[in-house]
mmCIF file as gemmi writes it, N, C-alpha and C atoms, coordinates in Angstrom:
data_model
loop_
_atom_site.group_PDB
_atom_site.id
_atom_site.type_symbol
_atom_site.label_atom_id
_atom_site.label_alt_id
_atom_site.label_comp_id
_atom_site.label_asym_id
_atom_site.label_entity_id
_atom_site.label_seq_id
_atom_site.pdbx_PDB_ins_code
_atom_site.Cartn_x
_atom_site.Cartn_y
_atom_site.Cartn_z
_atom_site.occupancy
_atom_site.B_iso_or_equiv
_atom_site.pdbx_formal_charge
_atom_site.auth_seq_id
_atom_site.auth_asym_id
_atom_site.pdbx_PDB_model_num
ATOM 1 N N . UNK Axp A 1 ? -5.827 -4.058 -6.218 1 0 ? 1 A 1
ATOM 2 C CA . UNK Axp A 1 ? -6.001 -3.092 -7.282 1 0 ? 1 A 1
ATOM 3 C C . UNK Axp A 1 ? -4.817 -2.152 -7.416 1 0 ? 1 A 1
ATOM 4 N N . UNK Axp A 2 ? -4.115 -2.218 -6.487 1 0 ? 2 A 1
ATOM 5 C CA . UNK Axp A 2 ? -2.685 -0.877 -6.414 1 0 ? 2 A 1
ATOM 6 C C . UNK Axp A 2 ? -1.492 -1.427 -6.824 1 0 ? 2 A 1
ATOM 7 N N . UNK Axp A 3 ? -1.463 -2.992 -7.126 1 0 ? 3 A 1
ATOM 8 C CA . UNK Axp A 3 ? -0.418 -4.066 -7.406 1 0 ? 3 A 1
ATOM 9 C C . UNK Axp A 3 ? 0.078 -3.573 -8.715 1 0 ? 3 A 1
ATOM 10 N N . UNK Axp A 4 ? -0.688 -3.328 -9.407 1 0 ? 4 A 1
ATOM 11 C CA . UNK Axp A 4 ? -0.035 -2.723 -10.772 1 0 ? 4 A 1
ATOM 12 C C . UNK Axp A 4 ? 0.614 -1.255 -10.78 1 0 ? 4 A 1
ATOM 13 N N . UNK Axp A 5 ? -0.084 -0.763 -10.118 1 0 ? 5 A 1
ATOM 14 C CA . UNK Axp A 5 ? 0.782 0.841 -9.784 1 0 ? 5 A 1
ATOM 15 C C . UNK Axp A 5 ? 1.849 0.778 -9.085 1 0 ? 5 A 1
ATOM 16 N N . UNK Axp A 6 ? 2.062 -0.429 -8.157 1 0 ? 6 A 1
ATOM 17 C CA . UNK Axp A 6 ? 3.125 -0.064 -7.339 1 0 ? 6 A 1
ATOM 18 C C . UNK Axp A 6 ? 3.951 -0.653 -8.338 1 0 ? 6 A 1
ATOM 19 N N . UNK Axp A 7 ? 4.238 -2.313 -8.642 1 0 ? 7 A 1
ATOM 20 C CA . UNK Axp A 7 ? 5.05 -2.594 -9.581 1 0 ? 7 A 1
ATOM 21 C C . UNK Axp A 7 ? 5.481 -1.716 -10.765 1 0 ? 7 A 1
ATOM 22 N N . UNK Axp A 8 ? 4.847 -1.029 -11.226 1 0 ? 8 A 1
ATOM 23 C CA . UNK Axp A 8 ? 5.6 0.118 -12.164 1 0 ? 8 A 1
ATOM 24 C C . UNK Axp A 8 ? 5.912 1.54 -11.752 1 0 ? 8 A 1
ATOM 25 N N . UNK Axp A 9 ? 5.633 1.82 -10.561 1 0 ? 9 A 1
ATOM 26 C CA . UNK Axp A 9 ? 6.527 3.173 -10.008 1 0 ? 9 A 1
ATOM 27 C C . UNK Axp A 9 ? 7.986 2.586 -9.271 1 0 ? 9 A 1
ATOM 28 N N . UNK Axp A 10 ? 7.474 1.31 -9.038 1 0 ? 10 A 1
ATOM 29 C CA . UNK Axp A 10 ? 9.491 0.47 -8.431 1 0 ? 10 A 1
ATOM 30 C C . UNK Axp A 10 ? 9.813 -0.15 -8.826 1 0 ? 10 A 1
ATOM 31 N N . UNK Axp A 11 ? 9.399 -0.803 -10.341 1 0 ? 11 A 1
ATOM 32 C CA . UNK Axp A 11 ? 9.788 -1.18 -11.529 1 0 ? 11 A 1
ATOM 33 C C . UNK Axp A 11 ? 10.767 -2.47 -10.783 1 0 ? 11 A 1
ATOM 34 N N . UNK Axp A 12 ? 9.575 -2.839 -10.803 1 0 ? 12 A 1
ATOM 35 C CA . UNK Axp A 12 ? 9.64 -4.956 -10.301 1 0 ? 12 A 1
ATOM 36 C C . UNK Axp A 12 ? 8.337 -5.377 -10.707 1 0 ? 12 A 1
ATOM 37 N N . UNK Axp A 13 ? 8.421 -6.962 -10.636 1 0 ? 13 A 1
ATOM 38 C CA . UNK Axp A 13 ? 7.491 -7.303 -10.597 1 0 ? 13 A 1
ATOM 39 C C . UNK Axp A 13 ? 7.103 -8.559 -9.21 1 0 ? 13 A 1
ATOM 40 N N . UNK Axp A 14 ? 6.116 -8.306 -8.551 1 0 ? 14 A 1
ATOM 41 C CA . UNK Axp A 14 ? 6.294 -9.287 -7.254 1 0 ? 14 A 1
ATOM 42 C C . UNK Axp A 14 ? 5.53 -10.442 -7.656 1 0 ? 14 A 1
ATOM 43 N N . UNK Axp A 15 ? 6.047 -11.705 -7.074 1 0 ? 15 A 1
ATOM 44 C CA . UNK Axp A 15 ? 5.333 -13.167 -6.865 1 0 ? 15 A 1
ATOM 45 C C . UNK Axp A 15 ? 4.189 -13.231 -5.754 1 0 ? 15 A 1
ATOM 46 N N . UNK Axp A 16 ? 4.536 -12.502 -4.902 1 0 ? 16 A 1
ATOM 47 C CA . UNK Axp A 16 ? 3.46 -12.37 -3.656 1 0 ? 16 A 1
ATOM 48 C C . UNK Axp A 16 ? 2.997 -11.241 -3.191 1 0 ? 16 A 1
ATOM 49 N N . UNK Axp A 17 ? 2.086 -11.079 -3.558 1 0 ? 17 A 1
ATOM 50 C CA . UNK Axp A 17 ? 1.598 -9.393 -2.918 1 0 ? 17 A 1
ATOM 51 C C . UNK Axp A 17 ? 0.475 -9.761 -1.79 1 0 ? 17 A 1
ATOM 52 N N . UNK Axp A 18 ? 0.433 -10.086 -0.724 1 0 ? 18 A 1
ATOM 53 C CA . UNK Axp A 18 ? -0.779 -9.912 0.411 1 0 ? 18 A 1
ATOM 54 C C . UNK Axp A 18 ? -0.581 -9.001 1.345 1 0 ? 18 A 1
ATOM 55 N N . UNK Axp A 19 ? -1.3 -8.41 1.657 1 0 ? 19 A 1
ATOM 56 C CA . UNK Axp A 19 ? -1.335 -7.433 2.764 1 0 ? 19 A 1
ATOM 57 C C . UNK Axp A 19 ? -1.515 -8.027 4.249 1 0 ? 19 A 1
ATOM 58 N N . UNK Axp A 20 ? -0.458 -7.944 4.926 1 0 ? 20 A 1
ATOM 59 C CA . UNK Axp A 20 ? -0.209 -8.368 6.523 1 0 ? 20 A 1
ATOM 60 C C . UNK Axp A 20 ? -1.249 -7.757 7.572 1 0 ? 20 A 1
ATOM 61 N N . UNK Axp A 21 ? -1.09 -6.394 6.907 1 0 ? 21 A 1
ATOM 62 C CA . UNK Axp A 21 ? -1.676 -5.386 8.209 1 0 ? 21 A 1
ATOM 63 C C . UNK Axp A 21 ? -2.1 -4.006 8.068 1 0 ? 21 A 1
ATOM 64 N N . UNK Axp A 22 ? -2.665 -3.502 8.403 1 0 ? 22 A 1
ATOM 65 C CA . UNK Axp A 22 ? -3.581 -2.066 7.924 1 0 ? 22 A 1
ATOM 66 C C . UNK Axp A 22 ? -3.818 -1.041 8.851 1 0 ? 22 A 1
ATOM 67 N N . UNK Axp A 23 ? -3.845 0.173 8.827 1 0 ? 23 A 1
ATOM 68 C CA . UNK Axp A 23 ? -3.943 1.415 8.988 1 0 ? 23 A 1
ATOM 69 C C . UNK Axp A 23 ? -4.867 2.351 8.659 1 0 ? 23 A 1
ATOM 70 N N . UNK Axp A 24 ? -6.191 3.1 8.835 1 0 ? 24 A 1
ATOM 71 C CA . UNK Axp A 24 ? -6.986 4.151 8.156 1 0 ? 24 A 1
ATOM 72 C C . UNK Axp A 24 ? -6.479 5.337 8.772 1 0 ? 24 A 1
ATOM 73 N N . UNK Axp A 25 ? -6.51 6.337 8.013 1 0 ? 25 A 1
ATOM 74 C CA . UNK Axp A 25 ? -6.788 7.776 8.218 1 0 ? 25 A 1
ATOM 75 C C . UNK Axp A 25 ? -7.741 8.593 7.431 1 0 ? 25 A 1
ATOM 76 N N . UNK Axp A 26 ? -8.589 9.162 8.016 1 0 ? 26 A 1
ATOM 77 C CA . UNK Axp A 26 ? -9.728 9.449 7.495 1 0 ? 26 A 1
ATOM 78 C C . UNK Axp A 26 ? -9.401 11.156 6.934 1 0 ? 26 A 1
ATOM 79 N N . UNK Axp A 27 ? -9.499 11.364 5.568 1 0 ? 27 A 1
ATOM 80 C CA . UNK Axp A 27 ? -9.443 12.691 5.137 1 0 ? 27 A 1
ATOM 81 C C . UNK Axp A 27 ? -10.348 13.096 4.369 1 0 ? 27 A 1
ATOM 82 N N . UNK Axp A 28 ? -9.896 13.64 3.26 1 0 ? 28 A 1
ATOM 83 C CA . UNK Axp A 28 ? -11.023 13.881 1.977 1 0 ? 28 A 1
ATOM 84 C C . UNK Axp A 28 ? -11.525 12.605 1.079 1 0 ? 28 A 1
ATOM 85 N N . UNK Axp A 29 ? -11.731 11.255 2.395 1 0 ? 29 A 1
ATOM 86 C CA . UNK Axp A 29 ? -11.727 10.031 1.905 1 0 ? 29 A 1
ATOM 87 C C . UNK Axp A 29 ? -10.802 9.616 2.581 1 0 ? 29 A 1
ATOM 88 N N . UNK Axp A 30 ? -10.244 8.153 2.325 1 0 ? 30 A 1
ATOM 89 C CA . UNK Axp A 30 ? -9.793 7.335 3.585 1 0 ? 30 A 1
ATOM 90 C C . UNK Axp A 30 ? -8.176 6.881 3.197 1 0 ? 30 A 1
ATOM 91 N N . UNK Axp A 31 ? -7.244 7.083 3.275 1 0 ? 31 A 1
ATOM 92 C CA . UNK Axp A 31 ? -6.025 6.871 3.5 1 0 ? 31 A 1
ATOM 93 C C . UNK Axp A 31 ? -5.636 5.578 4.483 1 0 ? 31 A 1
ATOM 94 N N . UNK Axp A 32 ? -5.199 4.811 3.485 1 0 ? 32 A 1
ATOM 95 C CA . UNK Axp A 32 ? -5.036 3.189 4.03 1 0 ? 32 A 1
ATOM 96 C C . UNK Axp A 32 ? -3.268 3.38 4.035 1 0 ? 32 A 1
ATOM 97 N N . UNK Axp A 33 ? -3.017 2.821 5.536 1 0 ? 33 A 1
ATOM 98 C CA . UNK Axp A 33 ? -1.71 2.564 5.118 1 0 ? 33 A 1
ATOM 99 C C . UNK Axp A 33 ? -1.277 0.971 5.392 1 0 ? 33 A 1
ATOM 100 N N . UNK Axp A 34 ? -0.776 0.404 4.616 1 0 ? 34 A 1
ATOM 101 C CA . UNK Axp A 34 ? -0.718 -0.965 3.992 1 0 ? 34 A 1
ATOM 102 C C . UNK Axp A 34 ? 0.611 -2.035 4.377 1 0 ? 34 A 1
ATOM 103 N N . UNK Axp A 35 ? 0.644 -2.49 5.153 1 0 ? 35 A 1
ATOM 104 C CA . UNK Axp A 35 ? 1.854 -3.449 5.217 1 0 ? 35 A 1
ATOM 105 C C . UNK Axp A 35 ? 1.546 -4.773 4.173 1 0 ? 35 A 1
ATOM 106 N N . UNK Axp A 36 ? 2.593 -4.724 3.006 1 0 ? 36 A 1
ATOM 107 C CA . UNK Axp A 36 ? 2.287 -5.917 2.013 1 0 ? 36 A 1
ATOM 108 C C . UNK Axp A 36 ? 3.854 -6.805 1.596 1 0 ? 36 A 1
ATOM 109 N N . UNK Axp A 37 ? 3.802 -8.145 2.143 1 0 ? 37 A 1
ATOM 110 C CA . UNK Axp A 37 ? 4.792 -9.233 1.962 1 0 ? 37 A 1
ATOM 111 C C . UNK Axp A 37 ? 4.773 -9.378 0.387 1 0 ? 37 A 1
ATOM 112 N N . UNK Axp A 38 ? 5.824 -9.232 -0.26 1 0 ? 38 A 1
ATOM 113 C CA . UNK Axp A 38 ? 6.282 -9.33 -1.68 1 0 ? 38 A 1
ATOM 114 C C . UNK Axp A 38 ? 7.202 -10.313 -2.007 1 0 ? 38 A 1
ATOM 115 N N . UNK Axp A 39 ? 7.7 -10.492 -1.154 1 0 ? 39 A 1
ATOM 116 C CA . UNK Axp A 39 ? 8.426 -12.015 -1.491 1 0 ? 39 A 1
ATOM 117 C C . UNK Axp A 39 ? 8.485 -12.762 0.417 1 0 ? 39 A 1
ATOM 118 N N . UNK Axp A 40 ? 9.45 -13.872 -0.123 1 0 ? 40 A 1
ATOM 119 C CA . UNK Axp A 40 ? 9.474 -14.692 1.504 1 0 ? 40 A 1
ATOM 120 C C . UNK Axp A 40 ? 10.056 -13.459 2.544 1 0 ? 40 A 1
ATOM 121 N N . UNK Axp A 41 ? 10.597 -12.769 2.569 1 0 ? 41 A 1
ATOM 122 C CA . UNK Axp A 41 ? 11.387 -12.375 3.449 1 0 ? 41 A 1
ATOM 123 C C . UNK Axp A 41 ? 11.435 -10.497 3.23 1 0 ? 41 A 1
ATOM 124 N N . UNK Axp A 42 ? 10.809 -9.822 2.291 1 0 ? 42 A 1
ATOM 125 C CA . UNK Axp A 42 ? 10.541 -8.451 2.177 1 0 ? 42 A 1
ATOM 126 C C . UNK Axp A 42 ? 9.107 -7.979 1.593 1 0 ? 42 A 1
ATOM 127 N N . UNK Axp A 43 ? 9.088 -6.943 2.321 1 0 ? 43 A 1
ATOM 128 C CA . UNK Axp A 43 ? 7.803 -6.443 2.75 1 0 ? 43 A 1
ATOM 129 C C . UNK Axp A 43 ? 8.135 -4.904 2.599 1 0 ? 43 A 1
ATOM 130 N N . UNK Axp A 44 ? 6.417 -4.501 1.946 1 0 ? 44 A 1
ATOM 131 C CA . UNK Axp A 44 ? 6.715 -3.072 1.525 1 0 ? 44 A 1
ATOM 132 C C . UNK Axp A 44 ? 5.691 -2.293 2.38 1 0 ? 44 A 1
ATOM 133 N N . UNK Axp A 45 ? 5.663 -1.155 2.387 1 0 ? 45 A 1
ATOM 134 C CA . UNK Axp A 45 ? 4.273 -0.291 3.557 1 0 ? 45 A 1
ATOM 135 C C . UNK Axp A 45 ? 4.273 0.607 1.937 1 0 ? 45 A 1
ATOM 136 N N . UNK Axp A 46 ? 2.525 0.342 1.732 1 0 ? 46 A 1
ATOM 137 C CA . UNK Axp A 46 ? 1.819 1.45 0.806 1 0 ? 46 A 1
ATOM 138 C C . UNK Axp A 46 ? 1.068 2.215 1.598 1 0 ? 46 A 1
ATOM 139 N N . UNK Axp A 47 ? 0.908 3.417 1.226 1 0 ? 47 A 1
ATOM 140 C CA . UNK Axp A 47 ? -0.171 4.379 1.266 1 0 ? 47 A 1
ATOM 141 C C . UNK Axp A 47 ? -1.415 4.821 -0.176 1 0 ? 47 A 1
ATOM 142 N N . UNK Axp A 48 ? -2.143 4.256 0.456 1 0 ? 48 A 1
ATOM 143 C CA . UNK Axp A 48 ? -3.595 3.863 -0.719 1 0 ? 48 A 1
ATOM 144 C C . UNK Axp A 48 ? -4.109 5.146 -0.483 1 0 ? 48 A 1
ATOM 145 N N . UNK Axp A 49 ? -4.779 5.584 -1.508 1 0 ? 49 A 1
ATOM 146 C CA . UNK Axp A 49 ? -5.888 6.871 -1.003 1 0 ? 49 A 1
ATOM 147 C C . UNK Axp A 49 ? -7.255 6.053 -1.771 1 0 ? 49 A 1
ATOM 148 N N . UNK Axp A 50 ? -8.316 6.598 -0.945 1 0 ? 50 A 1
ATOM 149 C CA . UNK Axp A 50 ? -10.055 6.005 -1.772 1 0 ? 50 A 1
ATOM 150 C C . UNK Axp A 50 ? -10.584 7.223 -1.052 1 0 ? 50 A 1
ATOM 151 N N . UNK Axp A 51 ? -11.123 7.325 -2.719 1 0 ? 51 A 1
ATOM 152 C CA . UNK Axp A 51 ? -12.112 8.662 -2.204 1 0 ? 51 A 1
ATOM 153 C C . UNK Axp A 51 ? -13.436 8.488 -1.74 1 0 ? 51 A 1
ATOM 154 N N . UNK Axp A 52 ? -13.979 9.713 -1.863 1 0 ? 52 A 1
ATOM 155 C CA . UNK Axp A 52 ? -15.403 9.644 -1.43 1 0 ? 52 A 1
ATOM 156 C C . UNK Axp A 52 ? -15.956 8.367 -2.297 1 0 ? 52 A 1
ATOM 157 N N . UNK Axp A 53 ? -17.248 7.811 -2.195 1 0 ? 53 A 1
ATOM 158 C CA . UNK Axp A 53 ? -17.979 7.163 -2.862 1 0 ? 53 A 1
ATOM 159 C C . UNK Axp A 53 ? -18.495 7.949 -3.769 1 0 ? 53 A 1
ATOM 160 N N . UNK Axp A 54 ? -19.077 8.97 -3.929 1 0 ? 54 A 1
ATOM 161 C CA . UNK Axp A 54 ? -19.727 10.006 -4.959 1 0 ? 54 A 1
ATOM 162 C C . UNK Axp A 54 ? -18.452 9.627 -6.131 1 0 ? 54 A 1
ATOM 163 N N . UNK Axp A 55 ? -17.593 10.021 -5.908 1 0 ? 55 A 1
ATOM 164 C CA . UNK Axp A 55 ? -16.798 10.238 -7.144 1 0 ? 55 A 1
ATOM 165 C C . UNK Axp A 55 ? -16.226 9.25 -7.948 1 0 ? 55 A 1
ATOM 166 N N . UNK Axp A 56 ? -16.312 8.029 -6.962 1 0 ? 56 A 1
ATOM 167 C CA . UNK Axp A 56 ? -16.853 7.184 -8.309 1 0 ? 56 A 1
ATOM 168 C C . UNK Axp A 56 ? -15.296 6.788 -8.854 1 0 ? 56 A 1
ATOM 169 N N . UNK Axp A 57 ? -14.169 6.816 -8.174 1 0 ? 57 A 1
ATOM 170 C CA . UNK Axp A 57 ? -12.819 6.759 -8.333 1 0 ? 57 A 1
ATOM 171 C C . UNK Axp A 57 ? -11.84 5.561 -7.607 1 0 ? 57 A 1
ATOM 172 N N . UNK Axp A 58 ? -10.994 4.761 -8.015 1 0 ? 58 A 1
ATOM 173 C CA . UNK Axp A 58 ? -10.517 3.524 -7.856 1 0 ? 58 A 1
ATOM 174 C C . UNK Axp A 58 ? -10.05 3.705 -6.316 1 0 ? 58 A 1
ATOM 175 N N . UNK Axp A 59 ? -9.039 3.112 -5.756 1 0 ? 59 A 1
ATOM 176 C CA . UNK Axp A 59 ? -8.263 3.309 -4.846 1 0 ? 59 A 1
ATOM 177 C C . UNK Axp A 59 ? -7.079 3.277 -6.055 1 0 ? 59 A 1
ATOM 178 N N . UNK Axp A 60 ? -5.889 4.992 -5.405 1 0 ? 60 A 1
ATOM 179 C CA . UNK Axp A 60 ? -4.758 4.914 -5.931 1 0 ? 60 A 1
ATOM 180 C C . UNK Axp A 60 ? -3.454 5.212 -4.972 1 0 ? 60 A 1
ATOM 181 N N . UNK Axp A 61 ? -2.169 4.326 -5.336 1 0 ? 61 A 1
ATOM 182 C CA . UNK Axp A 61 ? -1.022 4.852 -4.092 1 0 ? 61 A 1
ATOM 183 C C . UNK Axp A 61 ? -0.615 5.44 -4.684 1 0 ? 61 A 1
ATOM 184 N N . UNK Axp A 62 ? -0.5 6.923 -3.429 1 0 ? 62 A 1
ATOM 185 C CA . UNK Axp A 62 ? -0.017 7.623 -2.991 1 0 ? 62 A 1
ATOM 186 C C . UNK Axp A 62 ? 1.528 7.821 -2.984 1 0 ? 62 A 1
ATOM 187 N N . UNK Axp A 63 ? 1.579 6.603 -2.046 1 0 ? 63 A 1
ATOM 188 C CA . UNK Axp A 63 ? 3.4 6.47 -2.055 1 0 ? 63 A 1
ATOM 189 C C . UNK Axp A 63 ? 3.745 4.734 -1.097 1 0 ? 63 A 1
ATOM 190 N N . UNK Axp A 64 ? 4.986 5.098 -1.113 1 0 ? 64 A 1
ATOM 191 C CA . UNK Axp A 64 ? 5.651 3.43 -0.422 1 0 ? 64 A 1
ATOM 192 C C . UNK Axp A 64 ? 6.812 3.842 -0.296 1 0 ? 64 A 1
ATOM 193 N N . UNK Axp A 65 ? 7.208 2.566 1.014 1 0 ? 65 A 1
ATOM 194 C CA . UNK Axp A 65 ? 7.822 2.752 1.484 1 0 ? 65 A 1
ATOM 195 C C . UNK Axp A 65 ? 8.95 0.689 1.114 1 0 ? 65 A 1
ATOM 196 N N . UNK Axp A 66 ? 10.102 1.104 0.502 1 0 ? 66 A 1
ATOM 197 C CA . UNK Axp A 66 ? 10.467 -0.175 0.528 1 0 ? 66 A 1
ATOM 198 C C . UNK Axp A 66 ? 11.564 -0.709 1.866 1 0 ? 66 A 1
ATOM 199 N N . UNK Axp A 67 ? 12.269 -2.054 1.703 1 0 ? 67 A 1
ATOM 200 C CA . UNK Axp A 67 ? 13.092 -2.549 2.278 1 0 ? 67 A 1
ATOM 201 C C . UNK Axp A 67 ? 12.779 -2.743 3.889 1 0 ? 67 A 1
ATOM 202 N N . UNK Axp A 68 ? 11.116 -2.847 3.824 1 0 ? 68 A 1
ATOM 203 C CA . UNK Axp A 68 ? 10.656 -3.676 5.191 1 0 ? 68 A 1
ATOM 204 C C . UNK Axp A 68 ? 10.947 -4.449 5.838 1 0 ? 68 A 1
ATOM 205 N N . UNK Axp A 69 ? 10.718 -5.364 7.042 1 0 ? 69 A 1
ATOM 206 C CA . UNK Axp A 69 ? 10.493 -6.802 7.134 1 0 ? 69 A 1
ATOM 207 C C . UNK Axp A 69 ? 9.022 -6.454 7.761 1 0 ? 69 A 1
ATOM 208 N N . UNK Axp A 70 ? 8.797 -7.521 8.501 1 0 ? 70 A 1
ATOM 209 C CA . UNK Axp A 70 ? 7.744 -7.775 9.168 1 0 ? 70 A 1
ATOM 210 C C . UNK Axp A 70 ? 7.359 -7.419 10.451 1 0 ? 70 A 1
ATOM 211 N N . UNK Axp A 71 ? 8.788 -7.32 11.117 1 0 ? 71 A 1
ATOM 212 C CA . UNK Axp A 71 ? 8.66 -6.707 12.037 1 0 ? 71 A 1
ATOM 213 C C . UNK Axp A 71 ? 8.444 -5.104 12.67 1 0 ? 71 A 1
ATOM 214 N N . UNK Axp A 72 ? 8.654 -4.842 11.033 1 0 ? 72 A 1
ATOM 215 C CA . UNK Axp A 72 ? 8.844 -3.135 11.21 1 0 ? 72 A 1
ATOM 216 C C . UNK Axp A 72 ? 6.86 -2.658 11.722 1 0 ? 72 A 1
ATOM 217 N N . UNK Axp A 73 ? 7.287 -1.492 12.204 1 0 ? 73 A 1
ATOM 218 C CA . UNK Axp A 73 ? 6.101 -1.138 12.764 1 0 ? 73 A 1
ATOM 219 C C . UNK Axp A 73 ? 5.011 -0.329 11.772 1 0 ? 73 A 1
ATOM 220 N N . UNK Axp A 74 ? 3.754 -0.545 11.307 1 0 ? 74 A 1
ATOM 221 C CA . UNK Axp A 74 ? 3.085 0.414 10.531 1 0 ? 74 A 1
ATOM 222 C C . UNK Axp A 74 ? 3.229 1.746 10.925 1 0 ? 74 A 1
ATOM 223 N N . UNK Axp A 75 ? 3.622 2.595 10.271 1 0 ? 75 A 1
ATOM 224 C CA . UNK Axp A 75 ? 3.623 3.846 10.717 1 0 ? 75 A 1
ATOM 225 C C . UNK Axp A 75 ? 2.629 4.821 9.431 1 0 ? 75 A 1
ATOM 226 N N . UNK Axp A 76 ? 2.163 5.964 10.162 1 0 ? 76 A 1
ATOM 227 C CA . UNK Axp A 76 ? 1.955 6.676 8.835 1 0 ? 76 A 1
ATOM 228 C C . UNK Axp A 76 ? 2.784 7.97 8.337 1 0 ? 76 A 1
ATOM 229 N N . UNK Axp A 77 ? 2.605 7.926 7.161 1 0 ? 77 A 1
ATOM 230 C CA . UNK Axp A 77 ? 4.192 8.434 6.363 1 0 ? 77 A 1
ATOM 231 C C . UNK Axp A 77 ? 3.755 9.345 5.494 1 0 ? 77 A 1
């Protein structure tokens, strides 16, 4: 669901978006931080926010981090 937000705040468009590996932090709702492979060989780290359930609101990123690989470590940012 964040594939379209991210592609137009870094103004690309990716062939592969899956998510490798994951992160929660629990706040005013849950803060995902996201390791996602975008092509063969680069990989981006998102930060998702999802709110409460009451409010009834999508998951939206926050922010990212580009020029990954795979090996890089999830961190939160």
């Amino acid at each position: 669901q964040v594939k379209p937000q991210f592609e137009s705040r870094a103004n690309t468009n990716c062939r592969v978006f899956t998510a490798i590996e994951y992160r929660t932090q629990v706040v005013a709702g849950t803060m995902y931080f996201i390791k996602v492979q975008v092509s063969d060989a680069n990989y981006v780290h998102l930060k998702v926010f999802l709110s409460l359930p009451y409010e009834n609101q999508g998951p939206s990123l926050a922010d990212f981090q580009t020029g990954k690989t795979r090996d890089d470590p999830l961190t939160y940012f």
